[in-house]
N, CA, C and O atoms as a DFTB+ gen file, in Angstrom:
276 C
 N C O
     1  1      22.234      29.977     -14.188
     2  2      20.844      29.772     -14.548
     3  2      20.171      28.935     -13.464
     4  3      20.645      27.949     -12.901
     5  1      19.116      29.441     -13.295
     6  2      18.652      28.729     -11.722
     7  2      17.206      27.828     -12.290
     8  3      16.358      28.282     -13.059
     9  1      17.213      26.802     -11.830
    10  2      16.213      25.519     -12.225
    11  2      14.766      25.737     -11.953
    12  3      13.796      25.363     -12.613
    13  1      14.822      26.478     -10.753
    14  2      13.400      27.416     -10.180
    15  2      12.763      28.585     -10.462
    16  3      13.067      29.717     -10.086
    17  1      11.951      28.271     -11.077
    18  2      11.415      29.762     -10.861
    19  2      10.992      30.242      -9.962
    20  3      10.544      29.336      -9.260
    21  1      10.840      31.189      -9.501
    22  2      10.103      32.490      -8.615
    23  2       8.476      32.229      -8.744
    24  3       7.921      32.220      -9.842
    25  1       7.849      32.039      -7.630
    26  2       6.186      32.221      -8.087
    27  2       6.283      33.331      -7.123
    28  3       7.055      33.798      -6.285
    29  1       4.908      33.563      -7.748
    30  2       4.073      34.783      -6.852
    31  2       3.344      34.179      -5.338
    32  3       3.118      32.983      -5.156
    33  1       3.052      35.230      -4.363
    34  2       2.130      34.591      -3.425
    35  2       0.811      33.734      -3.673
    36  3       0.404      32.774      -3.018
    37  1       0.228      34.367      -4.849
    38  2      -0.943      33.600      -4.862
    39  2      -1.066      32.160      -5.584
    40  3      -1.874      31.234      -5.521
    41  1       0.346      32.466      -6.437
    42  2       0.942      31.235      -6.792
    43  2       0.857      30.106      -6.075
    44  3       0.158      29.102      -6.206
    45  1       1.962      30.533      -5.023
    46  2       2.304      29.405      -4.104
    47  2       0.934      29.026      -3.457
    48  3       0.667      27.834      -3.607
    49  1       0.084      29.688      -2.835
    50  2      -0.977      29.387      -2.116
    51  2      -1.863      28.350      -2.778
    52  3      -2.167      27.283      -2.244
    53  1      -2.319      28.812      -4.186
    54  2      -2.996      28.132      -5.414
    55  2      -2.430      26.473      -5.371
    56  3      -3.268      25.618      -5.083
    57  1      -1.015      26.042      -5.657
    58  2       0.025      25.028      -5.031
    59  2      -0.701      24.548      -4.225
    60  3      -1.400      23.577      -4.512
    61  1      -0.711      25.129      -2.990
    62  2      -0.996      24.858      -1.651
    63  2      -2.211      24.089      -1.431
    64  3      -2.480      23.071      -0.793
    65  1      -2.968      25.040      -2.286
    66  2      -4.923      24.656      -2.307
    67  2      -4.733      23.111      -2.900
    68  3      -5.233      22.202      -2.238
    69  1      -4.152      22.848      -3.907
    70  2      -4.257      21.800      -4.857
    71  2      -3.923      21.160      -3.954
    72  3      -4.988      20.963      -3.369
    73  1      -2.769      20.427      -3.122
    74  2      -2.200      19.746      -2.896
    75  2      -3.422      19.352      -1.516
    76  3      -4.213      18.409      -1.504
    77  1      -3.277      20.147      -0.717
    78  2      -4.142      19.912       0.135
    79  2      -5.564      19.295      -0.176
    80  3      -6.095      18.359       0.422
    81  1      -6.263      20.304      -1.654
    82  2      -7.310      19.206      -1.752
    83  2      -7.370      17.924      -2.246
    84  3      -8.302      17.168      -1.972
    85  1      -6.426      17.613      -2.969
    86  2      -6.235      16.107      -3.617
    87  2      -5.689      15.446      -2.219
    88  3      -5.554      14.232      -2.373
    89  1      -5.340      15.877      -0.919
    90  2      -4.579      15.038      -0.096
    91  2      -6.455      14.533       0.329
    92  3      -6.881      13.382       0.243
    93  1      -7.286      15.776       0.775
    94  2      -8.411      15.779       1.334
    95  2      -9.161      14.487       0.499
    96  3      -9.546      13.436       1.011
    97  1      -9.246      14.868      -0.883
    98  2     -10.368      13.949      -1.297
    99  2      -9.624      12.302      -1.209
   100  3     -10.041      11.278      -0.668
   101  1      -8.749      12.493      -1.751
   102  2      -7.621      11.028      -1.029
   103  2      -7.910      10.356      -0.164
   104  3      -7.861       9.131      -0.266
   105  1      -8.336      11.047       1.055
   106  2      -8.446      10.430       2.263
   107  2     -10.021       9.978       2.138
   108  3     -10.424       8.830       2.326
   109  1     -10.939      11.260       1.737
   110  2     -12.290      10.637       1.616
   111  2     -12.331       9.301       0.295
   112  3     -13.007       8.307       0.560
   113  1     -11.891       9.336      -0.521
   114  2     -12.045       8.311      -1.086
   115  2     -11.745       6.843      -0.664
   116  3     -12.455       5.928      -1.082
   117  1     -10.909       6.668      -0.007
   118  2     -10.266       5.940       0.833
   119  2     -11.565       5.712       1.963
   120  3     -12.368       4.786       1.852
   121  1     -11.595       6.450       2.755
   122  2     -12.773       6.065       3.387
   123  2     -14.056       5.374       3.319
   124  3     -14.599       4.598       4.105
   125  1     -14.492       5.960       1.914
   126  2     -15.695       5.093       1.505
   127  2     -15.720       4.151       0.825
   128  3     -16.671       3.439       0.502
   129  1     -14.458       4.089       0.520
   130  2     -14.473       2.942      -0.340
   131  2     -14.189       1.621       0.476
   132  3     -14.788       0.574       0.231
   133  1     -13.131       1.758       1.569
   134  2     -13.303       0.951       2.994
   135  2     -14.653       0.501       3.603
   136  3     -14.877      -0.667       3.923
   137  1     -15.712       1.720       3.765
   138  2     -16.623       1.586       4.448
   139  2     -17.777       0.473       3.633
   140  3     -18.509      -0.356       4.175
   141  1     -17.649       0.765       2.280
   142  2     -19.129       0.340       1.479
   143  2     -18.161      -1.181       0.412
   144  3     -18.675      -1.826      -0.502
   145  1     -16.720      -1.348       0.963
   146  2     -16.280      -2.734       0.332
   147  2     -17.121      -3.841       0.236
   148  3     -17.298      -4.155       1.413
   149  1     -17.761      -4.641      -0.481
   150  2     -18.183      -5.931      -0.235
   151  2     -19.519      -5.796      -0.216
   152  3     -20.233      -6.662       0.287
   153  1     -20.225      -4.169      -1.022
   154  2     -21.447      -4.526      -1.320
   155  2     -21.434      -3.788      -2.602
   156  3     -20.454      -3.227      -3.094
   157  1     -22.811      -3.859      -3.162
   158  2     -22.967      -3.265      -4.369
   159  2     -23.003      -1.824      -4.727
   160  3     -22.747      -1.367      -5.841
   161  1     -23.420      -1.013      -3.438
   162  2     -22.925       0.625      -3.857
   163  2     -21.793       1.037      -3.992
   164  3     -21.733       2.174      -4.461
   165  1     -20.613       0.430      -3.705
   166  2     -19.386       0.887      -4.369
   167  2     -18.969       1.331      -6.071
   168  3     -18.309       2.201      -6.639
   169  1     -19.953      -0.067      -6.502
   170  2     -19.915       0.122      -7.991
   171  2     -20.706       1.094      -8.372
   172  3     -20.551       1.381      -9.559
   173  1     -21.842       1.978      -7.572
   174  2     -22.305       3.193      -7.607
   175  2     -21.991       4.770      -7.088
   176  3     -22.464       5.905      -7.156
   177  1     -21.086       4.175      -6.636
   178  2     -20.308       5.365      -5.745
   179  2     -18.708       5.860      -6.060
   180  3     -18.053       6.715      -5.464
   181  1     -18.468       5.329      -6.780
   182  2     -17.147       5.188      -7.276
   183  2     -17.184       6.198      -8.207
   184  3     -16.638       7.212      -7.771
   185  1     -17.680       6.329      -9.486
   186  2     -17.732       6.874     -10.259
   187  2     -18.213       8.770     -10.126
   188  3     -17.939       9.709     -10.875
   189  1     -19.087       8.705      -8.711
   190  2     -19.208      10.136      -8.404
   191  2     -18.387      10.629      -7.416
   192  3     -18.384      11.853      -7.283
   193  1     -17.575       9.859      -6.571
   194  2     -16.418      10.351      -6.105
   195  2     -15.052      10.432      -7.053
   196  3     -14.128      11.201      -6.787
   197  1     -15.053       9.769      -7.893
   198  2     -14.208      10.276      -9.371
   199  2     -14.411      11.444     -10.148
   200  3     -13.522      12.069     -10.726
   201  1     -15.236      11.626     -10.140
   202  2     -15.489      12.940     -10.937
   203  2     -15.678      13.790     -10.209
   204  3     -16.094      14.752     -10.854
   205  1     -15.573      14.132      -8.603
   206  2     -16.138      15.139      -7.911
   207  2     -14.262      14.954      -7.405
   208  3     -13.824      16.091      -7.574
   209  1     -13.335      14.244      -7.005
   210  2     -12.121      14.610      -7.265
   211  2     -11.634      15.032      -8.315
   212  3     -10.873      16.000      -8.316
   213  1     -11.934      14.472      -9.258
   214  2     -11.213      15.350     -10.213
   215  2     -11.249      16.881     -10.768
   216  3     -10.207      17.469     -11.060
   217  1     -12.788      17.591     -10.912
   218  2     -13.249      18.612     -10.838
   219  2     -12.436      19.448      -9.997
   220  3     -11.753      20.328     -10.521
   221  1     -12.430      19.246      -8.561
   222  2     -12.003      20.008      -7.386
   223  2     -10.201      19.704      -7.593
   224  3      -9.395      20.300      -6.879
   225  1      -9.854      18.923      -8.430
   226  2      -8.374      19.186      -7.639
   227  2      -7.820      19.232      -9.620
   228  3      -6.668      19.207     -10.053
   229  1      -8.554      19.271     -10.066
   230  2      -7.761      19.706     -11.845
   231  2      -8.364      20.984     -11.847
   232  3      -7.973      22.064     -11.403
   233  1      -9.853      20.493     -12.699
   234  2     -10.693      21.582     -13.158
   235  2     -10.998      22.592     -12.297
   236  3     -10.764      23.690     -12.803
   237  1     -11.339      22.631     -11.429
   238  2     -11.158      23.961     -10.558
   239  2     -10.326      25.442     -10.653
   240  3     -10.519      26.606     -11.007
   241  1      -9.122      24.456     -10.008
   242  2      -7.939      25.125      -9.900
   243  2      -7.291      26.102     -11.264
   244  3      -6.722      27.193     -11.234
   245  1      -7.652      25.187     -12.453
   246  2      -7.409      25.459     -13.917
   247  2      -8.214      26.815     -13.898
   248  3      -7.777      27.962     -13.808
   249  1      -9.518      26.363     -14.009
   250  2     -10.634      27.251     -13.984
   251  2     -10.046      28.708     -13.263
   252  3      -9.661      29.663     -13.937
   253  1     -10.055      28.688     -12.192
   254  2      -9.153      29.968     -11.181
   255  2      -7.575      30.480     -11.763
   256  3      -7.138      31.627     -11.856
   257  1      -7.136      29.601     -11.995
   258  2      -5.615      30.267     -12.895
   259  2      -6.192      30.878     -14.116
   260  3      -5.808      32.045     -14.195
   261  1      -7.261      30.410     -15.472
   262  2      -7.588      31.116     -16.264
   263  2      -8.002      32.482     -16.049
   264  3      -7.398      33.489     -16.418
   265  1      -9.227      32.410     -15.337
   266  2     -10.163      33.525     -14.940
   267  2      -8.878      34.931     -14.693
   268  3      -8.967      36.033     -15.233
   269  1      -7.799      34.507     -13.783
   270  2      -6.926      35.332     -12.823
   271  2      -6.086      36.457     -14.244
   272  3      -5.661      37.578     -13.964
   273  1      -6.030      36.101     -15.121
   274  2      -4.881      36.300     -15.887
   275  2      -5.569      36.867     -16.953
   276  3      -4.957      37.240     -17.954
């Protein structure tokens, strides 16, 4: 009995997309949050780079696996 399953190509790619975009927004979050430390738009900016990662690297992806099937 083997621990892995088999995906499909678009499988793996789908994988691929995710990972890459959560690495992407990672890095942008990181960035601005460096850049705008130590003033008051962080506490305004925070909250729409939260929800604009999460969208793109959950809901999205979800969204595209439903639709597919």
């Amino acid at each position: 009995m083997s621990l892995f399953k088999k995906v499909s190509s678009s499988e793996a790619k789908l994988g691929i997309f995710i990972i890459a975009n959560a690495i992407v927004w990672g890095v942008v979050i990181l960035a601005v949050s460096n850049i705008l430390k130590g003033t008051d738009l962080m506490s305004k900016i925070s909250p729409i780079m939260a929800g604009g990662s999460f969208f793109s690297s959950i809901l999205l992806p979800t969204i595209m696996i439903k639709n597919k099937k």
